[in-house]
ROGUVO-904870 format. One record per residue: residue number from 1; residue in one letter; x, y, z of N, C-alpha, C in turn. Coordinates in steps of 0.2 Angstrom, whole numbers. Layout:
<atoms>
   nr  rest    n_u    n_v    n_w   ca_u   ca_v   ca_w    c_u    c_v    c_w
  NUM     a      X      Y      Z      X      Y      Z      X      Y      Z
...
</atoms>
This chain:
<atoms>
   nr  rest    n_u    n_v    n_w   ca_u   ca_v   ca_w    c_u    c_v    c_w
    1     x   -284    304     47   -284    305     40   -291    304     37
    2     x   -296    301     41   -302    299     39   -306    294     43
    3     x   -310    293     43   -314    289     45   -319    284     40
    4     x   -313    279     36   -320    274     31   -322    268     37
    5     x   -330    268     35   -334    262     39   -334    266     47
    6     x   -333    273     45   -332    274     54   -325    275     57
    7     x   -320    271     56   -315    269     60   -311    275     58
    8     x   -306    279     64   -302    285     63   -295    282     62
    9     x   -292    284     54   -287    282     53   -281    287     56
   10     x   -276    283     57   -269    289     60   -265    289     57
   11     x   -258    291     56   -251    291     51   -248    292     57
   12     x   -244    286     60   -238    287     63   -233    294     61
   13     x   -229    297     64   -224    301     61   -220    297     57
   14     x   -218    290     60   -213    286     58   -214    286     49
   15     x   -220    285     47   -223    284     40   -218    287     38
   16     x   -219    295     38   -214    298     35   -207    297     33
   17     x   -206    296     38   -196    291     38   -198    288     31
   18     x   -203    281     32   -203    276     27   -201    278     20
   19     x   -206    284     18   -210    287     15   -204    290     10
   20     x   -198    293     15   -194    294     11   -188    291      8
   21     x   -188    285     13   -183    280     11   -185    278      4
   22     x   -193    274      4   -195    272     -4   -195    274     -8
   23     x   -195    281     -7   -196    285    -12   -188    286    -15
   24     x   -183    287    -13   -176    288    -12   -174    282    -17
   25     x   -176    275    -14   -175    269    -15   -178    267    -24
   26     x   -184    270    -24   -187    269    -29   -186    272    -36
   27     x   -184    277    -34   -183    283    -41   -180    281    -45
   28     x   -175    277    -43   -167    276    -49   -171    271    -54
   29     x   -176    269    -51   -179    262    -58   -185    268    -61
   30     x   -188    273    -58   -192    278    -61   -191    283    -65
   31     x   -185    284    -65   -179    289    -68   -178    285    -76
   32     x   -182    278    -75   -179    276    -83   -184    277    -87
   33     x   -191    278    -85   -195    282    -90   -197    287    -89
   34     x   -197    292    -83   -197    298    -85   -190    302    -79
   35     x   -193    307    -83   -185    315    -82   -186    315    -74
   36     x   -182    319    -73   -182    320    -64   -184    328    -65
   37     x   -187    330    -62   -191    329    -54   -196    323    -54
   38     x   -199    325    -62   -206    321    -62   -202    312    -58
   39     x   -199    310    -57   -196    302    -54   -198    303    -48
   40     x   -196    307    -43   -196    309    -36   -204    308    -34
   41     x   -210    312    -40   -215    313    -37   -218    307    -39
   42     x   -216    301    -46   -221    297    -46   -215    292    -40
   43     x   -211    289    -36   -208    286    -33   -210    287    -25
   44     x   -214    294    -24   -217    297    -18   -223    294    -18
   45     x   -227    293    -25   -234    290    -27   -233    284    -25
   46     x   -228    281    -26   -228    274    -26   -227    270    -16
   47     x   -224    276    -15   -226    276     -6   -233    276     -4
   48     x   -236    281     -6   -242    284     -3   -248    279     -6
   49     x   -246    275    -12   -249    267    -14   -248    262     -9
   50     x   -243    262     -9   -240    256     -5   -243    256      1
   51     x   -245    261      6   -247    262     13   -255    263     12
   52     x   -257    264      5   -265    264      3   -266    256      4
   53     x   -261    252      0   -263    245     -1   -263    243      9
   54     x   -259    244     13   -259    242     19   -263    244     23
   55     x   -267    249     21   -272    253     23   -279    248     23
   56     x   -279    245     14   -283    240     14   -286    235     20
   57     x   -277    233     20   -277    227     22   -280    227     31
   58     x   -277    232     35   -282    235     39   -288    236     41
   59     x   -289    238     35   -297    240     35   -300    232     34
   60     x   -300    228     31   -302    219     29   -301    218     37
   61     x   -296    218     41   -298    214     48   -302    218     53
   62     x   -302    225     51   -305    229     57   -315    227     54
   63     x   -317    228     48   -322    227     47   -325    220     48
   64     x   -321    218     48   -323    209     51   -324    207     57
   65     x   -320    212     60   -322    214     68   -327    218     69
   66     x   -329    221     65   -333    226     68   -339    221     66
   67     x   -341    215     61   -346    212     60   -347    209     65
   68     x   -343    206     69   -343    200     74   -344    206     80
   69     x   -346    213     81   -348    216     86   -342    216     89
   70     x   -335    216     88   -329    220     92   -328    226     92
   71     x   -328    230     95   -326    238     95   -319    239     93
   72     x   -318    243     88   -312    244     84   -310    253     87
   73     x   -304    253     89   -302    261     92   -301    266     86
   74     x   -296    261     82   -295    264     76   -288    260     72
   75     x   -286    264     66   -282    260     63   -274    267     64
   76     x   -270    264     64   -262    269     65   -257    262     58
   77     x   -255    269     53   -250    266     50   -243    271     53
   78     x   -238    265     53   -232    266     56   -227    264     50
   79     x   -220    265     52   -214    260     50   -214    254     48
   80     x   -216    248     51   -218    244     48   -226    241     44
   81     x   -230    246     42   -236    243     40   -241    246     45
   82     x   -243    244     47   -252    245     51   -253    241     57
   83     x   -257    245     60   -261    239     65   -268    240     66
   84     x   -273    238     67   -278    238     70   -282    238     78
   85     x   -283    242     79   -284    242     87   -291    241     90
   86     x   -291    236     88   -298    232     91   -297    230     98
   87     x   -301    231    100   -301    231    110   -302    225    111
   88     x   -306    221    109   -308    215    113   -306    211    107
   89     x   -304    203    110   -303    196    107   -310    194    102
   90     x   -309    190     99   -314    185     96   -316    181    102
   91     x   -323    181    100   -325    175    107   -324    168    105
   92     x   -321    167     97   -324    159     95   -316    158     91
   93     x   -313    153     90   -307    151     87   -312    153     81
   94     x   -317    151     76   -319    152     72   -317    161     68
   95     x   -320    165     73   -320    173     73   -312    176     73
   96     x   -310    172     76   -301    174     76   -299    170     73
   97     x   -299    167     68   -298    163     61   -299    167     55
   98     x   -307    171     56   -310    176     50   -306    182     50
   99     x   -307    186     55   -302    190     57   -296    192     54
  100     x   -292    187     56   -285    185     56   -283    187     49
  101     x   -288    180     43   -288    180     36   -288    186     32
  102     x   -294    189     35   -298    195     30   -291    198     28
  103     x   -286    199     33   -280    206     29   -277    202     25
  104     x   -273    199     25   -269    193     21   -273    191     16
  105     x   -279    190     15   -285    189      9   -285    195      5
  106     x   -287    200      8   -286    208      3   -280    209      0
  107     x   -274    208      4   -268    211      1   -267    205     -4
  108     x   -268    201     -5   -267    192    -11   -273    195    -16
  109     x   -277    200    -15   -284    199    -20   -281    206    -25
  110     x   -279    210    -18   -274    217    -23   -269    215    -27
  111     x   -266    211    -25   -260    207    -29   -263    204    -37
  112     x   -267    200    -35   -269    196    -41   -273    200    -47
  113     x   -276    208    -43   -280    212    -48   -273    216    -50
  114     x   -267    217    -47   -262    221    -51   -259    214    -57
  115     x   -261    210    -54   -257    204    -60   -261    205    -66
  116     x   -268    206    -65   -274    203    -71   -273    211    -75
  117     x   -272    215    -72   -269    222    -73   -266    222    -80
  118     x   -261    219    -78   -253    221    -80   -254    216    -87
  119     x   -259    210    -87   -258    205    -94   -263    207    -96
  120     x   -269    212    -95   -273    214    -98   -274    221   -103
  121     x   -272    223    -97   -273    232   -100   -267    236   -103
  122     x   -266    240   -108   -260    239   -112   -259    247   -106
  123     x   -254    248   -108   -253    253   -100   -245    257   -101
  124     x   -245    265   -101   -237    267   -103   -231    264    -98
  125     x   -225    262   -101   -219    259    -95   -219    263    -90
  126     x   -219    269    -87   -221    269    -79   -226    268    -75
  127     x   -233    268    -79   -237    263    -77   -236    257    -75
  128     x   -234    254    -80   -231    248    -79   -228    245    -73
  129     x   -223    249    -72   -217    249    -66   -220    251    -61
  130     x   -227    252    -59   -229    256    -52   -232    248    -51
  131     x   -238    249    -56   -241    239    -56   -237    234    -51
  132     x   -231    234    -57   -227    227    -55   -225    229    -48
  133     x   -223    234    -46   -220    234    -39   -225    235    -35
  134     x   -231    238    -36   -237    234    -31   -240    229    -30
  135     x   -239    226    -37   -242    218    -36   -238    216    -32
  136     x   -230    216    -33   -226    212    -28   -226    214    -22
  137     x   -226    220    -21   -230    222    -13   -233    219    -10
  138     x   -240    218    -13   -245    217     -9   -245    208     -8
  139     x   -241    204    -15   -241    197     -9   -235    195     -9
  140     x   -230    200     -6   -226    199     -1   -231    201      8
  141     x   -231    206      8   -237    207     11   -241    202     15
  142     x   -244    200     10   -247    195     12   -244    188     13
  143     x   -241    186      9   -237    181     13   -231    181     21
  144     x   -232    187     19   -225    188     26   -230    188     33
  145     x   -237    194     31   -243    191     37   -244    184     37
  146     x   -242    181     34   -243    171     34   -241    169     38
  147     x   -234    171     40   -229    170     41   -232    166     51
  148     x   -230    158     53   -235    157     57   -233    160     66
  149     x   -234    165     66   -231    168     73   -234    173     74
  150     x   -236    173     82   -240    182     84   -233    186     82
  151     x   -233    193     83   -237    199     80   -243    198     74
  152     x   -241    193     70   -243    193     63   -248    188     63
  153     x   -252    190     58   -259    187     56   -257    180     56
  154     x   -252    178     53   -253    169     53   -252    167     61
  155     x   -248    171     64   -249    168     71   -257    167     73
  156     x   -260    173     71   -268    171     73   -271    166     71
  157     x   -267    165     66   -272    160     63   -268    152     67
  158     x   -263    152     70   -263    146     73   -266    147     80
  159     x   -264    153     83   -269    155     89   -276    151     88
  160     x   -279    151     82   -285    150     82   -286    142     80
  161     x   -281    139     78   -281    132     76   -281    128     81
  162     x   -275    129     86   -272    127     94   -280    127     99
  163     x   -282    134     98   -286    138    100   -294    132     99
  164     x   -295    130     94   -300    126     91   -298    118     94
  165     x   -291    115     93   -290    109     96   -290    107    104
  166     x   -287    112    106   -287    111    114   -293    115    119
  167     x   -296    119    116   -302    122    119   -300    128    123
  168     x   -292    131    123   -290    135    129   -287    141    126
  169     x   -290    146    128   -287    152    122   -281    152    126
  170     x   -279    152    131   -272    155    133   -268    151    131
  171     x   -268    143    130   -265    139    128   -260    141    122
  172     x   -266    145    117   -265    146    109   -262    150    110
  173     x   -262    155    116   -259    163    113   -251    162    114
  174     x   -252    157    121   -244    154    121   -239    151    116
  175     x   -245    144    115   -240    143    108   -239    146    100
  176     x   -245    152    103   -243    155     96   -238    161     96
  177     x   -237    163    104   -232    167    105   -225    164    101
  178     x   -224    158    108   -217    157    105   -217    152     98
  179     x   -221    153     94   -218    151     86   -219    156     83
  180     x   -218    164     86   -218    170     83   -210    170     85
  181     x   -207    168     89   -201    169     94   -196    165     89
  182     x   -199    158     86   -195    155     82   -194    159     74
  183     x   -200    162     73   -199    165     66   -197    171     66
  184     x   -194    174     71   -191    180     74   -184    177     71
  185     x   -181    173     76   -175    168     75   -174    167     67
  186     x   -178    163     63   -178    162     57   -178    169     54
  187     x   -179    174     53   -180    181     50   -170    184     51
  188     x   -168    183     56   -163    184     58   -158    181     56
  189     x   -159    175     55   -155    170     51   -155    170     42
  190     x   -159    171     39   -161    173     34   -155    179     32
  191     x   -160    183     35   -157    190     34   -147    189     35
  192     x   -144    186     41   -136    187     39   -135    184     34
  193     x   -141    178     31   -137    173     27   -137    177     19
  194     x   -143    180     17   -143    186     11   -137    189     13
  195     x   -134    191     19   -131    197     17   -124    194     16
  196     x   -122    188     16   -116    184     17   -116    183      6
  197     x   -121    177      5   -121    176     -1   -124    179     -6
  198     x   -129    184     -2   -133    189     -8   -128    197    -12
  199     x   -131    198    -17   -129    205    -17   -131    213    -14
  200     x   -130    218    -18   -134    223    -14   -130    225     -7
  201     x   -134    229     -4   -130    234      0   -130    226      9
  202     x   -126    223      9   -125    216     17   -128    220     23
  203     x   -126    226     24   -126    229     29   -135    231     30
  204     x   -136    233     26   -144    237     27   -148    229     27
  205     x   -146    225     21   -148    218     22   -149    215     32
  206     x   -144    215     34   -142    210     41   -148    217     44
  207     x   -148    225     43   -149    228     49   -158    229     50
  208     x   -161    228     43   -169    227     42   -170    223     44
  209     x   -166    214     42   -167    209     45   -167    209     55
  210     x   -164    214     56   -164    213     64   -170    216     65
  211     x   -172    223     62   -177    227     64   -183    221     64
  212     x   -184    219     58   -189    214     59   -190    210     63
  213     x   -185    205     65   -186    201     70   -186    203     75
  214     x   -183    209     77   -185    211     84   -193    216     85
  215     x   -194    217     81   -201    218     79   -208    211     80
  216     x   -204    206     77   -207    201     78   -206    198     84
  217     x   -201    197     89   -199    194     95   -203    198    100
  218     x   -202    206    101   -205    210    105   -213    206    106
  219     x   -215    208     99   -226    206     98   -224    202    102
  220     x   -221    195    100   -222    187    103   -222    187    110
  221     x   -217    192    113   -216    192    120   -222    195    122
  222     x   -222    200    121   -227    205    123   -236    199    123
  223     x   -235    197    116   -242    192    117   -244    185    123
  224     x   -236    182    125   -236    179    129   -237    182    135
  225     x   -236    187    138   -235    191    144   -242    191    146
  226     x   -247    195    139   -255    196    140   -259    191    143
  227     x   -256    183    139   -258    177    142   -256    176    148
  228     x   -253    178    150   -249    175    158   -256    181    162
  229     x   -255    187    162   -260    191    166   -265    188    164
  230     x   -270    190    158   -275    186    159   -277    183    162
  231     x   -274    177    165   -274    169    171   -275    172    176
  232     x   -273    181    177   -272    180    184   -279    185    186
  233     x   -280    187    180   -287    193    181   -292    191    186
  234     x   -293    183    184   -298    181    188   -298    179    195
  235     x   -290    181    196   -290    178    206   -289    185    207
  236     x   -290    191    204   -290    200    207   -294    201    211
  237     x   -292    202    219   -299    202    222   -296    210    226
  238     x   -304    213    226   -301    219    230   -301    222    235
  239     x   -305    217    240   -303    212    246   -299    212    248
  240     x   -295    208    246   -290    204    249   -284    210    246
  241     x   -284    214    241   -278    218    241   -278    225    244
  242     x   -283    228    247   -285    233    251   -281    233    255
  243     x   -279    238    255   -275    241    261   -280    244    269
  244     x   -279    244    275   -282    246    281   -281    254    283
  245     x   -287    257    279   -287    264    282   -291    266    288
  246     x   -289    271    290   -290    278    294   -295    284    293
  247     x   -300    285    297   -302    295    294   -301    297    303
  248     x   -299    304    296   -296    307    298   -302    316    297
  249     x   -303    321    301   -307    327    300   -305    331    293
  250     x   -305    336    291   -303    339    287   -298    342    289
  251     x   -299    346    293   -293    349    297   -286    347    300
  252     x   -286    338    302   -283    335    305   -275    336    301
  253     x   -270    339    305   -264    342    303   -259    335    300
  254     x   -256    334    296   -254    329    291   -251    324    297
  255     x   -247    328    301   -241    325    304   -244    319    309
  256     x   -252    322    312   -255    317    318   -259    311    311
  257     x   -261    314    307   -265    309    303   -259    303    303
  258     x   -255    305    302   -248    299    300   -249    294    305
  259     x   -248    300    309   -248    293    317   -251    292    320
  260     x   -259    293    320   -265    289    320   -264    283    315
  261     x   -263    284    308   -262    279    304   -257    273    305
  262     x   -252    277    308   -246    271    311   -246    268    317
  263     x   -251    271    320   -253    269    329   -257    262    324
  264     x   -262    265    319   -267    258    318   -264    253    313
  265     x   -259    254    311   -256    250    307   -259    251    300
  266     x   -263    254    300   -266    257    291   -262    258    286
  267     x   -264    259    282   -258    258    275   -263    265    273
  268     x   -269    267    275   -272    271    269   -276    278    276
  269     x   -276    285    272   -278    288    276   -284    290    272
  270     x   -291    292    276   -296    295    272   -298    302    274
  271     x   -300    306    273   -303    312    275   -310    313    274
  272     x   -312    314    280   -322    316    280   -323    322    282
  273     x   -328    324    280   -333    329    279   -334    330    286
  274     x   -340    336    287   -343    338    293   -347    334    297
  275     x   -351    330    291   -358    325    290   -353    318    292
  276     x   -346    314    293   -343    309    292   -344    304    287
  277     x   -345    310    277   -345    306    274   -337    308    271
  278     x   -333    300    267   -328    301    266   -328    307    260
  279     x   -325    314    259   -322    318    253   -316    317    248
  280     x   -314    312    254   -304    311    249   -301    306    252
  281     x   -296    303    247   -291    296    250   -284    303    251
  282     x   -280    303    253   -273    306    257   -269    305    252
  283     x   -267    305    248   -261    303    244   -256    301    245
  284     x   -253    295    244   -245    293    248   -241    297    245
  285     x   -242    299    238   -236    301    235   -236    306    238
  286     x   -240    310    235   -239    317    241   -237    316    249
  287     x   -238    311    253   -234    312    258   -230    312    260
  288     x   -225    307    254   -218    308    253   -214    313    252
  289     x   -220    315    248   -214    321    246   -216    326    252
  290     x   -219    328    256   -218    331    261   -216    330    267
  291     x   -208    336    269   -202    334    274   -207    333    278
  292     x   -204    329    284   -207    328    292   -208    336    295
  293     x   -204    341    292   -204    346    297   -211    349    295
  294     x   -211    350    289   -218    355    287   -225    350    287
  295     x   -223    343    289   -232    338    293   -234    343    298
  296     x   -232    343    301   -236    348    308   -241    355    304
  297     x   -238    358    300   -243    365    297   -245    363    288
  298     x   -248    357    290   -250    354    283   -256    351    283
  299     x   -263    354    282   -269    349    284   -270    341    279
  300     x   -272    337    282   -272    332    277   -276    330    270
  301     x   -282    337    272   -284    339    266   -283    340    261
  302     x   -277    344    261   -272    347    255   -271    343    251
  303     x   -268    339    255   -267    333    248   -272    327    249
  304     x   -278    327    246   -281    323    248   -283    323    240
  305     x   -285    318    236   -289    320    228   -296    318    229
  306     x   -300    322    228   -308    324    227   -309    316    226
  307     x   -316    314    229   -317    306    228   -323    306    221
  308     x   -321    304    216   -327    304    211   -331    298    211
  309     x   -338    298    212   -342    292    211   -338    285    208
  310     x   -333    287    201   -331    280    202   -324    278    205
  311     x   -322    282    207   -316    280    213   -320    278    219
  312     x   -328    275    219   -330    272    225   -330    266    223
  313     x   -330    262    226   -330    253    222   -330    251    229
  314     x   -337    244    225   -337    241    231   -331    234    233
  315     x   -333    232    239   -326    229    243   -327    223    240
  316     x   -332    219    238   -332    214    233   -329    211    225
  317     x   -330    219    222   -328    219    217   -320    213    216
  318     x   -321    209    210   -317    206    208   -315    205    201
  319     x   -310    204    198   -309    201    192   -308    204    186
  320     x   -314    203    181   -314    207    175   -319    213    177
  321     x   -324    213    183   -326    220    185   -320    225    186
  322     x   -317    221    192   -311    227    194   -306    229    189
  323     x   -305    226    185   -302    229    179   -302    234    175
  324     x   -308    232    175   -315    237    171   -315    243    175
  325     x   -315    244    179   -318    248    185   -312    253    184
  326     x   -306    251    186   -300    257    185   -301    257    179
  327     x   -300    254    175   -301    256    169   -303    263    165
  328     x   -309    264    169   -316    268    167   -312    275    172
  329     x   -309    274    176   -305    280    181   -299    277    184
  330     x   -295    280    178   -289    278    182   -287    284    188
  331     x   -284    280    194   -283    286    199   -278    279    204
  332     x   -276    285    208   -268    280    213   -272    275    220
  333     x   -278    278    220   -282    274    226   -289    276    223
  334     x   -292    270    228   -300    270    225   -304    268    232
  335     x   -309    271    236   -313    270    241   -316    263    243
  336     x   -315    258    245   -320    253    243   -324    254    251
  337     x   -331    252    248   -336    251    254   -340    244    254
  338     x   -341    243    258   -347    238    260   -355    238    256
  339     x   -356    234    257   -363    234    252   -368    237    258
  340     x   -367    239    265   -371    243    269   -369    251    270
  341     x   -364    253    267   -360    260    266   -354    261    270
  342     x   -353    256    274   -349    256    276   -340    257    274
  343     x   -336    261    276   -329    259    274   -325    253    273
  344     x   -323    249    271   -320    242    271   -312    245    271
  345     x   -310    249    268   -301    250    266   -299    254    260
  346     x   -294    255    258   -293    257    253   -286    254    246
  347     x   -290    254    241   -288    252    236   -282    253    233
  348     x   -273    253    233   -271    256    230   -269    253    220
  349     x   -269    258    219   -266    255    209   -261    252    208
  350     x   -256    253    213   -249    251    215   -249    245    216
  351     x   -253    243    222   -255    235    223   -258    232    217
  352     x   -262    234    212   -266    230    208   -257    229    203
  353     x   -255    234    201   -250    231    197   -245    226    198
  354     x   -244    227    206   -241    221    208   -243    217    207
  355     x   -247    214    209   -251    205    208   -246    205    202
  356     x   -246    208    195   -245    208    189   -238    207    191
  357     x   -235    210    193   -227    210    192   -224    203    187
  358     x   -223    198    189   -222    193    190   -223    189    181
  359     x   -229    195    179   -234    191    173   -229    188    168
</atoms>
């Protein structure tokens, strides 16, 4: 939808749903100072407001990243609001403290200019009624991002308090996980309890309330799980997870490659060139799916995938290298060599996730 400061913004489909719902929602209070149709288009206005103001709120934490030299992908508004898709962490509790704020600050500043508004400036009743419902927009907004728990800003802002007292970011993302997990819980209970004593429609009451908090419990999980990998990034060695391959000529028929590879106990087949540099890793998958009958009239070439410069890694690589490394090309195997050129084994993607299983 645009690029301010750079950053390319997106509109989930989902927006749309929203979009209709508030507008639907909103009319029958618009309807009381003007005629319909005209209601529909300013109660549509008041959507496409309402995701401006979240839009803000966005753009305040991505630009505050982008001061602190974080790489921002872009911004996507959804069903529930927005996100920011910044790649990397704050390196300092300080940075993910400022971060965190900037959104929850803009949307309190939007609020308090709709209030200074509204006692200020004399303004027709449907002005009026678009003001009040975006001042109370924007600091609920912002208080609900308060609110102390990951997915949400206030959870980063404990992330970065824990983060600041104990010296261990993982620490923080934990206990900011599961006090997202608690305010997930509290959200849920909230919600049955308006929809027991409160008025209004119980049912939509209980059924937002769930959406939210499983919205909220999902993030928290999901942000503990990142912590748990992380720990393990650093024991990734691509050594030790290499599988023992095989070469094989170009023309070597699928069926003998296999049993040269199972004579050698290899887990990986390679194919060389005329000169015996390697051209290709074998494919398992493609192995599998080829019956035993048709190995015999199938060279192992055929299914081999082209080796591209970064599908060669050396046998050292570990860590936040080797992360980085598939990252940059993701593929199902990667060649690793020796720092002399030699073959060390082969790498598969499968193994890397496993380590992860468990995270």
């Amino acid at each position: 939808m645009g690029r301010p400061f750079g950053i390319p913004i997106y509109v989930s489909p989902t927006w749309f749903i929203v979009a209709i719902v508030i507008t639907v929602m909103f009319e029958p209070q618009v309807s009381q100072h003007v005629s319909r149709p005209l209601s529909y288009i300013v109660a549509l206005a008041y959507a496409v407001l309402l995701y401006a103001s979240v839009l803000v709120h966005e753009i305040g934490h991505s630009v505050v990243a982008r001061l602190f030299g974080l790489p921002v992908r872009a911004i996507t508004l959804h069903i529930l609001g927005g996100v920011s898709e910044i790649e990397t962490e704050p390196q300092t509790p300080g940075r993910e403290f400022l971060v965190a704020a900037a959104g929850p600050l803009l949307s309190l500043l939007l609020g308090v200019a709709g209030y200074v508004t509204l006692v200020l400036v004399p303004l027709p009743g449907v002005a009026v009624l678009l003001i009040q419902a975006l001042t109370l927009a924007n600091l609920i907004v912002a208080v609900f991002n308060l609110l102390p728990g990951l997915p949400l800003d206030g959870g980063r802002l404990v992330r970065a308090a824990v983060w600041k007292v104990t010296g261990r970011q993982r620490t923080a993302t934990v206990a900011a996980g599961w006090s997202g997990r608690v305010v997930a819980v509290i959200v849920l209970i909230l919600g049955a309890a308006l929809s027991v004593t409160g008025g209004g429609n119980r049912w939509l009451t209980v059924i937002w309330a769930a959406f939210v908090a499983s919205f909220i419990w999902i993030g928290a999980g999901e942000a503990i799980r990142v912590a748990r990998i992380r720990d393990r990034i650093p024991l990734l060695s691509a050594r030790a997870l290499a599988r023992r391959a095989i070469q094989v000529p170009q023309s070597t028929p699928l069926a003998e490659a296999v049993r040269r590879a199972q004579e050698a106990g290899a887990g990986a087949i390679v194919v060389v060139g005329h000169d015996d540099d390697p051209v290709g890793i074998v494919s398992e998958t493609a192995v599998i799916a080829t019956p035993e009958h048709r190995r015999p009239w199938v060279d192992a070439f055929s299914l081999t995938r082209a080796l591209d410069p970064d599908m060669i890694l050396p046998a050292d690589i570990s860590g936040e290298d080797l992360v980085a490394a598939i990252g940059r090309a993701p593929a199902s195997e990667y060649l690793l060599v020796e720092r002399t050129g030699e073959m060390y084994g082969v790498l598969a993607a499968e193994d890397v996730s496993k380590s992860f299983a468990w995270a």
